[in-house]
N, C-alpha and C positions, 0 to 999 in steps of 0.2 A: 153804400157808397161804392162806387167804379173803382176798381183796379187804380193803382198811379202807376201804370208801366211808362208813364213818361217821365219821371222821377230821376232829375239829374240828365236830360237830353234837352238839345234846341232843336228845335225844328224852323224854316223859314219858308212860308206860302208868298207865292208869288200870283198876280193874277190882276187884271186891267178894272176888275170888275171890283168895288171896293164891299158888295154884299156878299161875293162868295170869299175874299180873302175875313171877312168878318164872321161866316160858317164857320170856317176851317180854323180859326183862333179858339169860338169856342166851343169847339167841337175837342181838338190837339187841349187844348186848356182843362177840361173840365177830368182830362185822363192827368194832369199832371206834366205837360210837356210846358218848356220856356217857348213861348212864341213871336217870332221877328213876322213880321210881314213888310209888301213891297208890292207897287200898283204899275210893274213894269218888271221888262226884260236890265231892263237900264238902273232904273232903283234897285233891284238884287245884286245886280254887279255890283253896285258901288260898296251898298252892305256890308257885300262878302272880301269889301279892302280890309274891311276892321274888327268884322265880326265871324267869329268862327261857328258853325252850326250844325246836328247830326245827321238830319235829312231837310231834303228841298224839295218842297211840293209846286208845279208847275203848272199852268195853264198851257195848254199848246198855241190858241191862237188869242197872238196879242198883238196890237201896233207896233208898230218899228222892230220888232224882236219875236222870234217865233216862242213855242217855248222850247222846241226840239236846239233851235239856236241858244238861246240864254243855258239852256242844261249842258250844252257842249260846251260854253265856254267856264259855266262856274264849275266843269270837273276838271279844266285846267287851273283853276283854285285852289278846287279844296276836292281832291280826288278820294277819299276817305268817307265822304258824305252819299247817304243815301237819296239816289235819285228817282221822285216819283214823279210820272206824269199826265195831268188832268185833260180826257179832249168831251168833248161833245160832239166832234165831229167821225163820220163813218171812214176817214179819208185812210185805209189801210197804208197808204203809202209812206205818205206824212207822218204814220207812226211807228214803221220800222226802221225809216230813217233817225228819226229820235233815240229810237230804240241802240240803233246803230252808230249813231255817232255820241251819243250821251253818256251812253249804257246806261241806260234807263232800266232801274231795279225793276218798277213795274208800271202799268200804267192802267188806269181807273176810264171808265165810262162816265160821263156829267149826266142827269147827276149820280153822286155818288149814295151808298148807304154809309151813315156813320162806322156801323160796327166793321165794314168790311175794311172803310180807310183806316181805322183803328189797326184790323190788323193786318192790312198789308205795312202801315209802318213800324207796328211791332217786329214782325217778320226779318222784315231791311234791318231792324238795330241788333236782333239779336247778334248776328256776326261781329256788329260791333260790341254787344256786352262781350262775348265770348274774346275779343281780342282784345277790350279792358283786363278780364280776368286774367288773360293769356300776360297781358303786358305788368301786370300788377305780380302775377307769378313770379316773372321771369325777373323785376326789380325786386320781390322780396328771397328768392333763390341767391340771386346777384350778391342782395345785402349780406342775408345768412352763408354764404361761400364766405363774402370778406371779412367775417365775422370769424367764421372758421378756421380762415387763414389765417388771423390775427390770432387767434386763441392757440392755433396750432402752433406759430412763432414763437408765442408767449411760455410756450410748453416747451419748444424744444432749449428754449433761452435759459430755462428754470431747472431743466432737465443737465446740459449743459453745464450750467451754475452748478446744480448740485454732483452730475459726474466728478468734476472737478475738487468739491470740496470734499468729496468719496476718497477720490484718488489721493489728495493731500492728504487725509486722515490714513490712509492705507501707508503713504511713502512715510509718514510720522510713526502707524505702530509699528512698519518691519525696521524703521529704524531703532523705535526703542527696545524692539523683538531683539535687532541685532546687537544692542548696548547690553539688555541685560543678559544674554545671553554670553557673549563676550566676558562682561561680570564673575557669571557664574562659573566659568569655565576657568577662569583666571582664581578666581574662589577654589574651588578644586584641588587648582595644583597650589596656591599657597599649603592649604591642609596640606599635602601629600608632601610638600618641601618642608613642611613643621614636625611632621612626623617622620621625617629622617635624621630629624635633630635627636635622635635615642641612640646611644651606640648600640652600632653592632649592625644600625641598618645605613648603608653606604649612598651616600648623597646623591641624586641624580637616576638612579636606576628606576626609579616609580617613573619619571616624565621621559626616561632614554627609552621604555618600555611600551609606555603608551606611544609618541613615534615610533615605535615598528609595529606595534598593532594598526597605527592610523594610515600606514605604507603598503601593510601589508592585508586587512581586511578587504578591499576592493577587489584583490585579485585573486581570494578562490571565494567569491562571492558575498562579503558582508560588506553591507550598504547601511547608510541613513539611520535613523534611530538605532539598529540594530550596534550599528558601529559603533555608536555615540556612544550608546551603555558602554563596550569592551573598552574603548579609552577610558572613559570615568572609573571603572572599575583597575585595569592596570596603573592607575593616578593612587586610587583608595586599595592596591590588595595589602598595604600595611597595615592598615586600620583595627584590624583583628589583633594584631601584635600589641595593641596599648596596653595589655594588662602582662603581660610576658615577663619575666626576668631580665636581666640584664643577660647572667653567665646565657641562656637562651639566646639571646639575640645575637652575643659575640661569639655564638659556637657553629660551626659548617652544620648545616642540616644532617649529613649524613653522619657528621661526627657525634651526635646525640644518640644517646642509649634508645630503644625501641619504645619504651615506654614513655619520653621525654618525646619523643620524634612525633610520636602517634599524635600528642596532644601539642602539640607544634603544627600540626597539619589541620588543626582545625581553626587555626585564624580564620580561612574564608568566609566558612559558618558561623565567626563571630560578626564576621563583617556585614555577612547580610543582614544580622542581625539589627545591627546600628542603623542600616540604611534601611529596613524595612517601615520605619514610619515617616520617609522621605519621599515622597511622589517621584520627584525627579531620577532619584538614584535606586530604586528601586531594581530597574531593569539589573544596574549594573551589579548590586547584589546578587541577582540572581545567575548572574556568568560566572561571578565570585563562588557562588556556591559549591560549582562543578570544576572549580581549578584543576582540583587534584583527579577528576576522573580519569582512566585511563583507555586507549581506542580500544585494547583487549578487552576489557572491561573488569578488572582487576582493580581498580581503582576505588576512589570513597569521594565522599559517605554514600552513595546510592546505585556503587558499581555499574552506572550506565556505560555501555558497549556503541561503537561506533558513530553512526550519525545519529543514535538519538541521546549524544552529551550536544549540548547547545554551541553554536557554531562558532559563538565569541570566545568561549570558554577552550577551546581547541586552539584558537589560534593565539590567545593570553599564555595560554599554559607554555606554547612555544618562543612567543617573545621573551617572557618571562624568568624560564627556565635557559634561556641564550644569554641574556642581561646577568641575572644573576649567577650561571656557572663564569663569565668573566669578571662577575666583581668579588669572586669565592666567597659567595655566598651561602653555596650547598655544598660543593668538595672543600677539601682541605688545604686546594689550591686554586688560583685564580688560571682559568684557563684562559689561553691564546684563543683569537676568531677562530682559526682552524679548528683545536680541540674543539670547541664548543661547534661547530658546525657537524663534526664529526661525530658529537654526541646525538644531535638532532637525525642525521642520517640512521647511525645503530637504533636510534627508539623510532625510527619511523614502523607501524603498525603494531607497536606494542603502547609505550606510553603517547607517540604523536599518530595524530592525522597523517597518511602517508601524503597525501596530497595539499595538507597546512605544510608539512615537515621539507617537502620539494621545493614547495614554490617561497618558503620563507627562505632556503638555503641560497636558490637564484638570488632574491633580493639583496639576501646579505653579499652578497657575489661582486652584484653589481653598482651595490654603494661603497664597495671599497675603491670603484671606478668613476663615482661621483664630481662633480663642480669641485674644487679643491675650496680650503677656507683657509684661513690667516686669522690670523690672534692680535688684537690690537688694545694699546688704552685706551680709556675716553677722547684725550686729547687727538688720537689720531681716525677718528669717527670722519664722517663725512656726511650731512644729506642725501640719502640715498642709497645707500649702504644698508643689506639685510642681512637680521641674525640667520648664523646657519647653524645656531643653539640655543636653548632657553638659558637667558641671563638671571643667574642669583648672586645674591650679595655674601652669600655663604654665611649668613644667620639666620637662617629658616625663611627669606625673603625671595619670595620669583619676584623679579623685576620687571624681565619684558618675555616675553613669548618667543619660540624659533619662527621665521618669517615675519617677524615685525619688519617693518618698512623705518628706516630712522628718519626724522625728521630735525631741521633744527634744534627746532624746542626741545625736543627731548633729548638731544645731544646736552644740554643747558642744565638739565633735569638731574642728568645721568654723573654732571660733572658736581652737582652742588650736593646729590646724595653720596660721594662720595669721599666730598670732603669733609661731613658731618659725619662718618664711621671712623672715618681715619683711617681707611686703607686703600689702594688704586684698583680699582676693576678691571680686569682684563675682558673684551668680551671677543668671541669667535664670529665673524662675519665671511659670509660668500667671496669668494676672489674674485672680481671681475677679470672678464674672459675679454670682453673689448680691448 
């Protein structure tokens, strides 16, 4: 069986002679082509109002209409169409002119052979298959682009969507990060305000402490976690003390016998103790540790010498030892700032950091230069108004934090816990300077 290379093409024979337009049908036919035919230059015209076709095969001489004429005029039709044209005649002229005003694809000798009209119209279409394929490409690229474009919209949409619910999950844990943390921190210093409830240990000196660690770490370089321990730890350096005496606790450190003093000095190392199976406090244990070391290195329990006592522990030990020789804690007396500044300067490079010991002294310096504060009741609170001290009820209770921000509410909070103890709270706020 012949090839179908006419499979899905029209072809339309035109010719006066109604036996060779009846050749040419089934000759185009028997390959598989659709076949219009027309027994005139005039009957193809009209055809080609309504019928669309892939090539036109021509007669050149016909009555009223050439064929070089009829091919000129149906490539202002249908200019897409392969133009062949049939002569029998030698007339060279007449078929360049054709050739020329037609653009006649090709043009055949009468008669012809089958196999050669075959494929000189196979030939003429293939440009058309080729710009079927061309055209089918470029509508199925076309499609698949829009496809693409949609899927990629649909992505970045989805993408979007979920950035979004990323960042909400993100802005919800650093806020629960920041609650419980907040918590914990507030957790802390209740303990540290519960364990001043012993006599002998003076109210307030564990959190007056930890603010000058938290003032004073950034400036000979203790930062971030590192800091965080040395606060938590001057909040807990009581902690070691729970199992103590009373006469112990209500007696000046130096005023204890050596042997009474020795084991007094190892609170820290009990303290780490307790905090060593607490992830969180851990670090801080271990600044605790080193309280008592000294820069000489004379110090205990592991006589470490200079910079390698840990960095929190240097500047705890000088907070510390500042707070507590003014709350006579360790002399027999409570010393003045001066005294006690003056003791920091004579131990700078034996028991301090000379360079903890300078730059805490500046500080203390310069906070006696500080935002002035006022002492107020509840009732004369205001919205707006910051603590410039941690508020306690003075029964083992931290109320509010130094730099709380007041709020209404809490003004409301502050007056209703107050009148369930039954005593008025004074609390110290920043002066405003406006």
């Amino acid at each position: 069986m012949a090839d179908a290379i006419g499979a899905g093409f029209s072809v339309l024979a035109v010719d006066d002679e109604p036996n060779i337009v009846s050749a040419l049908r089934r000759t185009l036919r028997s390959r598989g082509f659709t076949v219009h035919t027309a027994l005139g230059g005039a009957e193809g015209l009209q055809l080609l109002e309504s019928q669309s076709v892939d090539v036109i095969i021509s007669d050149m001489r016909m009555p009223e209409m050439t064929g070089a004429q009829f091919l000129q005029a149906a490539r202002a039709k249908l200019p897409e169409a392969v133009r062949i044209l049939l002569t029998g005649y030698a007339d060279i002229t007449s078929t360049i002119e054709a050739v020329n005003h037609g653009e006649i694809f090709r043009y055949l000798s009468k008669p012809w052979e089958d196999e050669v009209l075959l494929s000189v119209v196979n030939d003429g279409l293939e440009r058309k298959r080729l710009a079927r394929e061309r055209d089918q490409l470029l509508a199925l690229t076309k499609e698949q682009n829009a496809q693409l474009q949609r899927h990629a919209e649909e992505l970045e949409l989805k993408v979007q969507e979920r950035t979004q619910d990323l960042q909400k999950a993100s802005d919800e844990i650093k806020v629960a990060h920041g609650r419980i943390s907040a918590d914990f921190q507030g957790t802390v210093k209740v303990l540290s305000t519960i364990l001043e409830q012993r006599p002998g240990l003076t109210g307030g000196v564990s959190r007056r402490v930890a603010e000058k660690v938290k003032n004073l770490g950034p400036r000979v370089g203790l930062c971030n976690e590192e800091l965080q321990d040395t606060i938590y730890a001057a909040l807990l350096e009581d902690l070691g003390k729970l199992t103590f005496s009373e006469q112990w606790l209500t007696t000046p450190l130096h005023a204890l016998n050596t042997r009474d003093r020795d084991e007094f000095m190892k609170h820290p190392l009990h303290a780490d103790g307790y905090l060593m199976s607490l992830q969180s406090l851990r670090g801080a244990g271990r600044v605790l540790r080193s309280l008592y070391e000294r820069w000489d290195g004379k110090g205990m329990p592991a006589h470490l010498k200079g910079d390698a006592i840990p960095l929190g522990a240097r500047v705890l030990r000088a907070a510390s030892e500042y707070e507590r020789l003014r709350a006579g804690s360790i002399e027999t007396r409570a010393f003045t700032h001066q005294d006690a500044c003056n003791w920091l300067k004579n131990g700078s490079e034996t028991r301090f950091d000379p360079k903890v010991s300078a730059a805490f002294v500046a500080l203390l310096n310069e906070e006696a230069n500080t935002v002035p504060t006022r002492t107020l009741p509840v009732s004369g609170l205001k919205p707006g108004m910051v603590l410039a001290q941690d508020l306690t009820a003075g029964i083992g209770v931290l109320l509010l934090s130094k730099d709380h921000l007041l709020e209404e509410a809490m003004i409301r909070r502050l007056d209703a816990f107050q009148r369930r103890i039954g005593k008025d709270l004074q609390v110290i706020v920043y002066r405003s300077t406006t």
